[in-house]
C-alpha positions in Angstrom: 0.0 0.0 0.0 0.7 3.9 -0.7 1.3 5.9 2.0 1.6 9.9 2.1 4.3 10.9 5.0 5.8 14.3 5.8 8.7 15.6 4.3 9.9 16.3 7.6 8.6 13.6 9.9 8.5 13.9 13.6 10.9 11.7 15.2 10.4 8.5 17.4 8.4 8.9 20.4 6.0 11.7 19.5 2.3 10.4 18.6 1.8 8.3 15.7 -1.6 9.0 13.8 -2.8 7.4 10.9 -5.5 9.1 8.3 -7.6 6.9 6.8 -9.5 8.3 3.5 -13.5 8.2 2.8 -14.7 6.2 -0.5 -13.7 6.9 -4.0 -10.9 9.4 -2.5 -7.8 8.9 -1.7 -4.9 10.3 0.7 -4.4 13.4 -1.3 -7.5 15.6 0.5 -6.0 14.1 3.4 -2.5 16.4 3.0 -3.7 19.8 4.9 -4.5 17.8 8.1 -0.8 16.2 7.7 1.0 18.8 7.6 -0.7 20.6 10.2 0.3 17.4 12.8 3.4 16.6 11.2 5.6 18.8 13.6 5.2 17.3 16.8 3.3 13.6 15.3 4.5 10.6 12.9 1.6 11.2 10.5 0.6 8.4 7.8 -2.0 8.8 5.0 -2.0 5.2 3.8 -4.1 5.0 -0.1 -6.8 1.8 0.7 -6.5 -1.2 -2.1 -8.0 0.2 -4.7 -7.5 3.7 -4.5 -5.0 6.4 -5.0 -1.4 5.2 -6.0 -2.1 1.9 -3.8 -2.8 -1.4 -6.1 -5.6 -2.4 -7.5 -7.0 -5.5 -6.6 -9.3 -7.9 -9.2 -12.5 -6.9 -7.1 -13.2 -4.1 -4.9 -12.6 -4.8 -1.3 -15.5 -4.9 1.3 -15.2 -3.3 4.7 -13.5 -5.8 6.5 -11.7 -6.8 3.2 -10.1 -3.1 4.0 -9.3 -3.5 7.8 -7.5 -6.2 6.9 -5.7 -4.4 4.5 -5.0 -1.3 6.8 -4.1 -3.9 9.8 -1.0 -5.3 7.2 0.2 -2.3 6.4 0.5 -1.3 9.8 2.0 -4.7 10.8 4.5 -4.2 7.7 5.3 -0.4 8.5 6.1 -1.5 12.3 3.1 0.5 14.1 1.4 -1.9 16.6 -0.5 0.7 17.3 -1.7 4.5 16.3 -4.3 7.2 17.0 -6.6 5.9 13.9 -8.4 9.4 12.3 -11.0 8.3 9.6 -13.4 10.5 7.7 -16.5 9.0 5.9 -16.2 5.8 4.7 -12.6 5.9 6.6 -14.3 5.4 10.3 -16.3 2.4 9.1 -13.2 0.7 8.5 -11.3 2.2 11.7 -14.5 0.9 13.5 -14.0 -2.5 12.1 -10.3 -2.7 12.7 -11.3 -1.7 16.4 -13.3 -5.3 16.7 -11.0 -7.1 14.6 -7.4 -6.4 16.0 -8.6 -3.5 19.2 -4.5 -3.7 20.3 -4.0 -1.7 16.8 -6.3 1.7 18.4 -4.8 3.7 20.8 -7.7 6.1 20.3 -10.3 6.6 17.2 -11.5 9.7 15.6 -14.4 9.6 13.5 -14.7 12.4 11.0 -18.5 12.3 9.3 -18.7 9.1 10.1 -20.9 7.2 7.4 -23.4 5.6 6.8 -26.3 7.4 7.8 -29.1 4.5 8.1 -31.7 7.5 6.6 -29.4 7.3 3.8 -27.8 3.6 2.6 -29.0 3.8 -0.7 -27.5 5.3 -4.2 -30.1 7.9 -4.9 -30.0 9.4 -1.6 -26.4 9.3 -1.4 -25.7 11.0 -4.6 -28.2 14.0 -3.7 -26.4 14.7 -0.3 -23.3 13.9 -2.2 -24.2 16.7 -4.7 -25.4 19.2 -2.0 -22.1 18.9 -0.3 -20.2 19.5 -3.5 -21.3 22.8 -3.0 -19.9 23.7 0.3 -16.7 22.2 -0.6 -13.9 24.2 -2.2 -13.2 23.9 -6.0 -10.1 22.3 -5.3 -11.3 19.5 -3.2 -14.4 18.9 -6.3 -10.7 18.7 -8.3 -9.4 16.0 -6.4 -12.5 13.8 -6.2 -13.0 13.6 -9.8 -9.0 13.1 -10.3 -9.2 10.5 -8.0 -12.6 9.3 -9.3 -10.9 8.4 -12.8 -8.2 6.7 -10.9 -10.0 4.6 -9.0 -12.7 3.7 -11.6 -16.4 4.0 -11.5 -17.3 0.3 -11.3 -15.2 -0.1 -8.2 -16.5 3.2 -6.9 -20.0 1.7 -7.4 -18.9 -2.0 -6.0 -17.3 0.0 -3.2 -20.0 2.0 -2.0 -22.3 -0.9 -1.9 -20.3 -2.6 0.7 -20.1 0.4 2.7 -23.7 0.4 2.5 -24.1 -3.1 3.5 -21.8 -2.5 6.8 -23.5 -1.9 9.8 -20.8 0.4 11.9 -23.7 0.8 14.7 -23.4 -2.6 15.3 -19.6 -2.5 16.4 -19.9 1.4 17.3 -20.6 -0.6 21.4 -17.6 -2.8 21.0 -14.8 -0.3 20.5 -12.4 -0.2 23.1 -10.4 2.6 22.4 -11.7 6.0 23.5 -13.1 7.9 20.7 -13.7 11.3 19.0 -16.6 11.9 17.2 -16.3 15.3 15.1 -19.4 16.8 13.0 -19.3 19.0 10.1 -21.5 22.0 11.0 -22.4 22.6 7.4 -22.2 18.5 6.3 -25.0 17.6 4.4 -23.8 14.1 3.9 -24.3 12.9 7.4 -26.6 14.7 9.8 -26.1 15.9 13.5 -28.8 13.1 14.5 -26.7 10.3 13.0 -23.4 11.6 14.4 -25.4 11.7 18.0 -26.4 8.3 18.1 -23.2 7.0 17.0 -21.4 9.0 19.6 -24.3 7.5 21.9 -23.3 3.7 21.0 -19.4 4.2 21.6 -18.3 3.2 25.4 -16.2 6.2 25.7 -17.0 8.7 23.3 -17.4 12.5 22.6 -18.9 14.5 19.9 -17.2 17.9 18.4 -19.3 19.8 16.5 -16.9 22.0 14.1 -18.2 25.2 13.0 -18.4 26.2 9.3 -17.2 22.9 8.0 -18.3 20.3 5.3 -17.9 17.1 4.9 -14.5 16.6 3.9 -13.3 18.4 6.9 -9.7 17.0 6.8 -9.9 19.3 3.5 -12.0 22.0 4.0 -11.3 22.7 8.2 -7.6 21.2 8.4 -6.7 23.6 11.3 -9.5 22.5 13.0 -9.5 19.2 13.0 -5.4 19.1 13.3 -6.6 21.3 16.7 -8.9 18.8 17.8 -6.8 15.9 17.1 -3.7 17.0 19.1 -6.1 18.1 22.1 -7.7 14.7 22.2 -4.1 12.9 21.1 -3.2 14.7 24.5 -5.8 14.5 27.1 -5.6 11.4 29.6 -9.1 11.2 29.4 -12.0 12.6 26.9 -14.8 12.5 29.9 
């Protein structure tokens, strides 16, 4: 697997926090956020099979098809564990990781985390999808259709019905690791209620609501979400 890393990475000891990118994406929207951590955390932005510069396998990968995935690559790149920082389709797969292998999770943050049950089908999907491409910046639209092309739009498709089919409410009670939930104000993709309940389900978590911000808020609000990170990469407790 692909991984973005700093130019200038932090050395041994500080914080090591892995960004794990929605669906269709890859790392590259992930870069503002990394940069803003990079001076005082080892930050990865790993590109899923199937995405990005990563390799494409014969079929696209489900959800735990992807966990898997991201637990090698950590094995390989000699992290037993990391502060795991998902957005969209990113925290279904953190959140299945957590079950799987919970020793990988120091903490979780769950950007947007999808999939809002109002919403698990294509139609819907594509119309919040749509609304949110207009609260996004023209750069980030850029990236998505670059990475759109790379990626292909019958593995997009295949894709995004697996992250449909997941049911991250289910594991959502079974996570370990103490967790950060943070909410676009402006994201039309997933809705304050949804980010509630999940927040509700986790054993130890808390929801940020970030002012202002879309969706893809490792894009669009990077110094807000680097700020949230570090305080929560910090504190010795989030109650």
């Amino acid at each position: 697997m692909h991984a973005r890393v700093p130019a200038n990475p932090a050395p041994e000891g500080t914080p090591a926090v892995v960004l794990v990118h929605g669906l269709v994406v890859s790392s590259r929207y992930m870069v503002p956020t990394l940069s803003r951590l990079a001076a005082d955390h080892r930050v990865y932005a790993p590109d899923m099979p199937g995405f990005g510069r990563s390799e494409k396998p014969p079929r696209a990968l489900d959800i735990p098809g992807l966990a898997r995935a991201l637990d090698g690559w950590m094995e390989a790149t000699g992290l037993e564990s990391a502060v795991l920082a998902g957005n969209s389709m990113g925290c279904q797969v953190i959140a299945e990781l957590a079950v799987r292998n919970p020793a990988r999770v120091e903490r979780a943050v769950l950007q947007g985390p999808t999939m809002d049950p109002d919403a698990r089908n294509l139609p819907q999907q594509a119309a919040r999808l749509a609304l949110d491409a207009l609260l996004e910046p023209p750069s980030m639209l850029l990236i998505e259709g670059l990475d759109l092309l790379a990626t292909g739009p019958l593995r997009a498709l295949h894709t995004f019905r697996h992250a449909a089919d997941d049911r991250i409410e289910e594991k959502l009670p079974m996570l370990k690791a103490p967790t950060l939930v943070l909410h676009g104000a402006l994201d039309p993709i997933v809705s304050l209620r949804w980010t509630e309940r999940v927040t509700g389900l986790l054993p130890d978590g808390r929801l940020v609501v970030v002012p202002k911000a879309a969706h893809a808020m490792t894009y669009n609000a990077p110094s807000e979400v680097a700020r949230h990170v570090r305080a929560f990469v910090r504190a010795d407790t989030i109650r």
